[in-house]
LUMDORO-551268 format. One record per residue: x, y, z of N, C-alpha, C, O in turn. Coordinates in steps of 0.001 Angstrom, whole numbers, plus 500000, padded with zeros to 6 digits. Example, Ala and Ser with C-alpha at 12.3 -4.5 7.8 and 13.67 -1.06 7.14 Angstrom:
BEGIN
513190494310507800512300495500507800513200496700507800514236496681508465/512850497750507080513670498940507140512900500030507870513409501138508039/
This chain:
BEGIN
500847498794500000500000500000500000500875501245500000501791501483500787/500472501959499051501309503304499376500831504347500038499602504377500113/501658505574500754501097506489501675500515507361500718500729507189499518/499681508427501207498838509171500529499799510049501023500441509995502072/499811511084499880500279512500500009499065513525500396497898513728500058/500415514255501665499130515113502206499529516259501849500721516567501813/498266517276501443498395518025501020498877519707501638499129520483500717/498958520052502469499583521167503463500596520849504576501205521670505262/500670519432504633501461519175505983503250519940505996503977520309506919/503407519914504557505117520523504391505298521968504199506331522571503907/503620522608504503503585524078503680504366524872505280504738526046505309/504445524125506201504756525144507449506116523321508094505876522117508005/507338524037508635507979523020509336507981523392510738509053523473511337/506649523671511433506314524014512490505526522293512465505071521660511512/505610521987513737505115520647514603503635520688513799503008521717513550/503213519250513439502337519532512530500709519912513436499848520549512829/500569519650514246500049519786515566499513521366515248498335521717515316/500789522331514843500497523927515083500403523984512986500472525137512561/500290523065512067500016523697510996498701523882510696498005522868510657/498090525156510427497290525370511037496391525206509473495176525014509516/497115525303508144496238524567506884495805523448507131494581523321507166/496636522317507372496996521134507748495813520462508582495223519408508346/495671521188509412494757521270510652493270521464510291492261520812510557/493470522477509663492087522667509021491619521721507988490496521275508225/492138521327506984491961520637506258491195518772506825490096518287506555/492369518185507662492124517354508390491122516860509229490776515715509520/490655518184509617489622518030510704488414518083509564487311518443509975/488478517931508926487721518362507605487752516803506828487208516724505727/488026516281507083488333514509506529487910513572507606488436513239508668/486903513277507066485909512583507371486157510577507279486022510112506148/486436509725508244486679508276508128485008507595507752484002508020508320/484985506688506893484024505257506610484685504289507101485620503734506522/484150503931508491485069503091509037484598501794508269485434501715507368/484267501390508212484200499937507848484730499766506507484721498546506348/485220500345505378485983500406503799487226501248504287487995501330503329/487648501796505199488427502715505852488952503487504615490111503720504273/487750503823504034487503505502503396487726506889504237487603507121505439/488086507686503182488285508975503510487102510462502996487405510919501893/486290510931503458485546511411502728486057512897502879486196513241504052/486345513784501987486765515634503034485202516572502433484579516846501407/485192516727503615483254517217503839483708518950504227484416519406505125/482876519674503011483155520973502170481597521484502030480809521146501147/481368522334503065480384522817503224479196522929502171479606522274501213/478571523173502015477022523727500548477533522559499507477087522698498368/478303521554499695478443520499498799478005519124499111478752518146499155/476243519132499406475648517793499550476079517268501136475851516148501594/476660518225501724477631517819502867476209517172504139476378516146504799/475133517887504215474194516805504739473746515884504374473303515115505228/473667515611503326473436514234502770474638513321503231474275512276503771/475807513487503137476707512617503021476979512292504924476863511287505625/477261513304505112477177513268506751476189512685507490476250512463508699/475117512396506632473757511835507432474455510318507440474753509606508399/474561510157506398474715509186505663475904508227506266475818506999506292/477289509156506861478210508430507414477569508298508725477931507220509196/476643509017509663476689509010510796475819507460511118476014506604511980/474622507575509814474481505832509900474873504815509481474282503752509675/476222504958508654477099503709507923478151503567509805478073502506510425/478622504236510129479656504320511686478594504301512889478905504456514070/477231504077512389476442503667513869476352504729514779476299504481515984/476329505857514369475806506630515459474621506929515747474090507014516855/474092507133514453472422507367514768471893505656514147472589504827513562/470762505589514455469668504046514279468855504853513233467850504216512917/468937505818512713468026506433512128467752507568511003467687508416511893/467568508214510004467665509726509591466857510462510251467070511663510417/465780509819510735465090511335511309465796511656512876465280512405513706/467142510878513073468315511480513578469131512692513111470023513345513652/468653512752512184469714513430511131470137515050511950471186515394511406/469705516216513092469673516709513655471032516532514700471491517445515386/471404515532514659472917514751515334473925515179514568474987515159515190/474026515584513392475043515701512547476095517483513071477236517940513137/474345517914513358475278519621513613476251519683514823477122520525515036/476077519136515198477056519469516896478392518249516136479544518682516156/478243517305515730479353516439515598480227516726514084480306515698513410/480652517516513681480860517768512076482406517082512215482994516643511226/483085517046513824484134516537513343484612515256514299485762514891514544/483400514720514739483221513718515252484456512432514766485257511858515503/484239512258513230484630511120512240485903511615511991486607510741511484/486455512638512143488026512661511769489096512305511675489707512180512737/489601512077510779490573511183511132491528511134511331492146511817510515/492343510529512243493924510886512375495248510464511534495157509764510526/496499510953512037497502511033510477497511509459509877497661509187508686/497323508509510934497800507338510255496969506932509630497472506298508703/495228506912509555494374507095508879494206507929507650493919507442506556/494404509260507877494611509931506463495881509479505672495979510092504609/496822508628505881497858508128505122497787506858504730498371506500503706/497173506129505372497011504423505030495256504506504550494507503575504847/494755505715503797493218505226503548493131504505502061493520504867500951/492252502991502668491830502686500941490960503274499987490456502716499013/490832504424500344490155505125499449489593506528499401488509506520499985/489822507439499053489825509204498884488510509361497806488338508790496729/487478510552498651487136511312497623486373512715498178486186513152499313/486065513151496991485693514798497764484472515045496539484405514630495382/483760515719497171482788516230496368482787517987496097482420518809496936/483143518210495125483472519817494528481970520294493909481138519465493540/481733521859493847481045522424493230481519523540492298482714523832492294/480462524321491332480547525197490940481278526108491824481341525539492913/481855527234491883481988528048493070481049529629493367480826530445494261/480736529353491959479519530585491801478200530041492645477612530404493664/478062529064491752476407528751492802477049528444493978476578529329494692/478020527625494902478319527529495706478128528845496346476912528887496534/478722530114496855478013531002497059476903531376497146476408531831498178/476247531223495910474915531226495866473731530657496439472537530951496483/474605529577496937473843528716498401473516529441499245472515529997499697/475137529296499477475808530177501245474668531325501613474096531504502688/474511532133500199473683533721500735472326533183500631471749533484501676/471613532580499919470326532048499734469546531268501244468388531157501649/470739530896501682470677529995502740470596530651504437469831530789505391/472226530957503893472626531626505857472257532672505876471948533082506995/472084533690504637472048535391504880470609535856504749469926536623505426/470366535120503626468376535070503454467944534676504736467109535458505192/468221533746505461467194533141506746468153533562507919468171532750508844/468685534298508017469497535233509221469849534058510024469266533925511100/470534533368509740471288531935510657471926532647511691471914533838512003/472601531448512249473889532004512964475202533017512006475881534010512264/475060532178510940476544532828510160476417534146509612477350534839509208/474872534530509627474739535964509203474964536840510302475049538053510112/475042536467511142475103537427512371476698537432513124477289538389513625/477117536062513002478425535935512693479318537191511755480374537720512104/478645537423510667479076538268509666479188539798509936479999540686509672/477919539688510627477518540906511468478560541485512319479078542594512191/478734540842512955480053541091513893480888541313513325481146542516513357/481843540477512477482322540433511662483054541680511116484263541914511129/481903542521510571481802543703509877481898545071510912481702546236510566/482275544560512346481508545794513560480518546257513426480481547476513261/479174545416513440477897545460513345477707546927512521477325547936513113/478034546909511033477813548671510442476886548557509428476367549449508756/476653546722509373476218546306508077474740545565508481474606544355508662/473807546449508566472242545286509334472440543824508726472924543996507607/472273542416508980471786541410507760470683541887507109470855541766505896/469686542349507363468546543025506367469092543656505225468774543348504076/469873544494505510470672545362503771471443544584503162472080544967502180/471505543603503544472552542258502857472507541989501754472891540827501624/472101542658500346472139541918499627473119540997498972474034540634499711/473128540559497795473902539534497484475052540159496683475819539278496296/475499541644496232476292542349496143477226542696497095478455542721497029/476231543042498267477031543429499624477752542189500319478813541919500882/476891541765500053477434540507500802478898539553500357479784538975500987/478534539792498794479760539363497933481266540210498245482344539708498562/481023541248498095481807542411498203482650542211499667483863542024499755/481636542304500846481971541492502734482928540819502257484091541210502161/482429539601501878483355538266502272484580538009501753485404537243502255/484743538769500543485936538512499218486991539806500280488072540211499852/486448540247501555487672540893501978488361539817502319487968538651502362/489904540461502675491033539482503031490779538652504253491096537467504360/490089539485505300490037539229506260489106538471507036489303538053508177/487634538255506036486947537432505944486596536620504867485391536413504717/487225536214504238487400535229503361487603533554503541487156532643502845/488414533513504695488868532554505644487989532403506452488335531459507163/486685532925506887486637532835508083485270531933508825484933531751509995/484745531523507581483299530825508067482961529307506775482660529513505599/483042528565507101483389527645506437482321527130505399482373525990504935/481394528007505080480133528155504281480689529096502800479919529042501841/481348529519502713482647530574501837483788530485501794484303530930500769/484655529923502786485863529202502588486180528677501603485673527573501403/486931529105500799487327528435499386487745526720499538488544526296500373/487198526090498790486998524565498608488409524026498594488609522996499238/489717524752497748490954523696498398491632523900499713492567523242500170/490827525221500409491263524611502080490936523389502559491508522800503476/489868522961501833489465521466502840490200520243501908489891519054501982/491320520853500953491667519327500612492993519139501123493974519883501104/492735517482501789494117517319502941494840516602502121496057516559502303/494344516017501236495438515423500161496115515659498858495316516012497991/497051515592498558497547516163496962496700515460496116496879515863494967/495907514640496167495761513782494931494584512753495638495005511925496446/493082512795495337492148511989495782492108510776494643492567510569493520/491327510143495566490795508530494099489564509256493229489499509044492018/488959509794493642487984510624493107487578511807493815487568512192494984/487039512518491977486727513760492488485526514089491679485506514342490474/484403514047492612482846514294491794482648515930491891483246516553492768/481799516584490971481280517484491006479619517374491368478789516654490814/479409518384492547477650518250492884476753518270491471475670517687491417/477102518727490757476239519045489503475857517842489016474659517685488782/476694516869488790476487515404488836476253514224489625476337513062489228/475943514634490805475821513774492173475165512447491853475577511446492440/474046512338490854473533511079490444474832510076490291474994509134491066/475722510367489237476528509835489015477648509353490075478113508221489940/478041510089491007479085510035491888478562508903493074479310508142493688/476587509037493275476382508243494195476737506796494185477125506211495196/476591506205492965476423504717492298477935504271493165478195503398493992/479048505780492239480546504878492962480846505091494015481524504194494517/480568506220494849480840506123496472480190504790497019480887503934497562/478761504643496847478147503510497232479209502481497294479420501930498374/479871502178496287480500500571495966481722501092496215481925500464497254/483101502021496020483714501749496358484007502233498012484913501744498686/483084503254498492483440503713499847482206502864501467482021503039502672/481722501983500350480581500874501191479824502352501983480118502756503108/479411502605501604478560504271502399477159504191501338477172504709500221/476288503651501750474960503932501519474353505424501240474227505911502364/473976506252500397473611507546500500471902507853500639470883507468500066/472213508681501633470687509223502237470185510296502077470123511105503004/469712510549500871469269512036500600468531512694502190467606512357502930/469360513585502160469018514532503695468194515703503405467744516348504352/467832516206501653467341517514501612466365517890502100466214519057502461/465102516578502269464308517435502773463801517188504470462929517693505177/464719516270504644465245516566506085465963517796506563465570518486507505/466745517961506046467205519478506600466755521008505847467339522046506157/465808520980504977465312521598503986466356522969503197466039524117502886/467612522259503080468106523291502476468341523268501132468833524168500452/468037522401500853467825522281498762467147523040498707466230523353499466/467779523801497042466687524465496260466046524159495110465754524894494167/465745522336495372464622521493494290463720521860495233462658521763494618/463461522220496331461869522260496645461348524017495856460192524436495801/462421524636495417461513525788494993461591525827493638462343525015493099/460763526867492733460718527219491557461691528064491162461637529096491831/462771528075490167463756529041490246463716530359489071463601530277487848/463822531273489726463507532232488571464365532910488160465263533320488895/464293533183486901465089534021486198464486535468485293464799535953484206/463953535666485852463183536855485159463729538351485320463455539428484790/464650537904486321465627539668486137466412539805486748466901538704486495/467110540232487455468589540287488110468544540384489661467979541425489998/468849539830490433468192539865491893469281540384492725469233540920493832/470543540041491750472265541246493109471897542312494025472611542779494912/470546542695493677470376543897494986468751543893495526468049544869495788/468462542653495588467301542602496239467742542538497493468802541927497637/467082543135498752467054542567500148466904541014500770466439540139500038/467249540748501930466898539748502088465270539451502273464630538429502025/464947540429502678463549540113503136462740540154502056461675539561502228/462907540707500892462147540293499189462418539153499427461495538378499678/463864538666499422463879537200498769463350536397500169463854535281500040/462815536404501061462643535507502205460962535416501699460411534315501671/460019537016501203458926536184500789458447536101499740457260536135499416/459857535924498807459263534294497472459474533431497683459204532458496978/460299533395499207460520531541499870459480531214500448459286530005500569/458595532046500927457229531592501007456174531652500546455059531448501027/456622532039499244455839531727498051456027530440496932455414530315495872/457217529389497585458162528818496958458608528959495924458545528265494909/459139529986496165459879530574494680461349530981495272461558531409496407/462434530723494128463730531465494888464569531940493238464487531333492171/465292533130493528466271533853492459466885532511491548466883531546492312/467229532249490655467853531441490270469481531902490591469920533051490630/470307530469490830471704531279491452471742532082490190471008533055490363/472121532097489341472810533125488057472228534644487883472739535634487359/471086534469488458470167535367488293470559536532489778470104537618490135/471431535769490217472366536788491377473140537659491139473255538778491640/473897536976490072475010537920489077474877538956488466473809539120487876/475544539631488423475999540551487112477415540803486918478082540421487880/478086541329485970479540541177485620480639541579486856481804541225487040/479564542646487758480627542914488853480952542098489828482052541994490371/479768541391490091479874540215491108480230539011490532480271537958491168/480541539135489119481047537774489288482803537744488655483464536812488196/483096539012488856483782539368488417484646539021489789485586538226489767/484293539585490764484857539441492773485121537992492723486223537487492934/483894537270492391484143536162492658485411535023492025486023534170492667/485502535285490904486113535218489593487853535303490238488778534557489918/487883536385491155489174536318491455489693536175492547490865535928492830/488375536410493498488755535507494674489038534152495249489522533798496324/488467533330493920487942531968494536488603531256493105488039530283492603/490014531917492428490320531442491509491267530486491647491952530154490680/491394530026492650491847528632492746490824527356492586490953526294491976/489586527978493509488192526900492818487818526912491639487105525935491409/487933527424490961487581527892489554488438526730489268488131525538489290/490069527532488873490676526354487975490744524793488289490772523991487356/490766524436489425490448523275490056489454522245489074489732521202488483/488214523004489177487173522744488707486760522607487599485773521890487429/487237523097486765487683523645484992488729522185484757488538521270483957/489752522331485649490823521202485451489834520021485088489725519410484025/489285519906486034488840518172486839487161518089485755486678517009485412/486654519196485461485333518798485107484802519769483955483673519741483465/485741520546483656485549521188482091484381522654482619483882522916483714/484302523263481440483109524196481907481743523850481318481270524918480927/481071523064481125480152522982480735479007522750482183477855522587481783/479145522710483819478248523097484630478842524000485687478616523962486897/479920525106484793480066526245485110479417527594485396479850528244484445/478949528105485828477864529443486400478451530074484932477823530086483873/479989530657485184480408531720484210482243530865483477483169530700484272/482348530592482453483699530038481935484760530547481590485691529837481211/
């Protein structure tokens, strides 16, 4: 068996204990104990589904309508170095990075979560979440200083602990990716969406005009109208322009591994 190359452990020759990519990443890699798989679980990427899903392949819950167990434990399953180096098997699930975003604000900033208020702070409360739109909000996070800082926007190769996975699915295709996690990572998959209701197949998606500066509270009641912005329909050249160069390591990643054809913008 050969060791897996990890991916940040040599970026700092500080005790790996204090590397603090390293660290992050790791705690972010997720064990299938029984195939002694590696899964690295990357926020707005199916990550409740899959997490439901390990918590009943490793026996923690008897159940999905457990599925409520998952939030307090995200790094429950982690695994340690000799595990992330001897695993039979790596994979990660990547997204767009445009709609990825397009989650994040649809999700945490539309329904004033914790992370919007998080943000709040964040900002020295100057910024209500109500004026949030999806401009402002874009504009917030692509600072230096919060960019890093909430793992719902965290750019996607912080969470990869390895140079080189066995696979690498894109959400856009998840049909496809389920069949082979199933068989080669023995992990059963449990659609969690409408257990945790954060898909946006339960709404109608619209595209009828440009939504970058609607409020949150417009868009909170076409969610109860079940209706929601279509992600693209968030954009315009400036915002995706921020994004474009903030998150241009996800980009090429993604382009590399899966071409542009379920690209937001190419």
């Amino acid at each position: 068996m050969n060791t897996r190359a990890l991916n940040y452990s040599a970026a700092s020759y500080s005790n790996l204990l204090k590397n603090q990519q390293h660290q992050f990443a790791a705690s972010h890699a997720l064990r299938v104990y029984k195939s002694s798989a590696i899964y690295s679980f990357i926020p707005k990427n199916a990550c409740s589904t899959l997490r439901v899903s390990l918590a009943l392949a490793n026996g923690c819950i008897a159940d999905k309508t457990d599925f409520n167990w998952i939030h307090q434990n995200n790094g429950t399953f982690a695994a340690d170095l000799a595990s992330l180096a001897l695993a039979d098997y790596t994979f990660v699930i990547l997204r767009c990075p445009y709609a990825r975003l397009a989650s994040a604000y649809l999700d945490k900033i539309v329904d004033r979560t914790t992370e919007a208020w998080m943000l709040y702070d964040a900002l020295d409360r100057k910024l209500e979440p109500a004026d949030m739109t999806f401009r402002v909000f874009v504009k917030a996070i692509t600072q230096a200083k919060l960019l890093h800082t909430n793992i719902h926007w965290r750019p996607q190769v912080d969470y990869l602990v390895y140079k080189d996975y066995d696979d690498y699915f894109c959400l856009e295709n998840f049909s496809a990716a389920q069949t082979v996690i199933e068989t080669k990572a023995k992990l059963e998959i449990v659609d969690a969406r409408k257990l945790t209701q954060h898909g946006t197949d339960r709404f109608a998606l619209l595209n009828d005009h440009n939504y970058a500066d609607c409020r949150p509270d417009e868009i909170s009641a076409l969610k109860k109208l079940g209706q929601l912005p279509a992600p693209n329909a968030l954009y315009d050249d400036e915002i995706a322009a921020l994004v474009g160069k903030h998150f241009k390591k996800d980009i090429a990643l993604y382009k590399t591994l899966f071409g542009t054809k379920n690209l937001m913008f190419s």
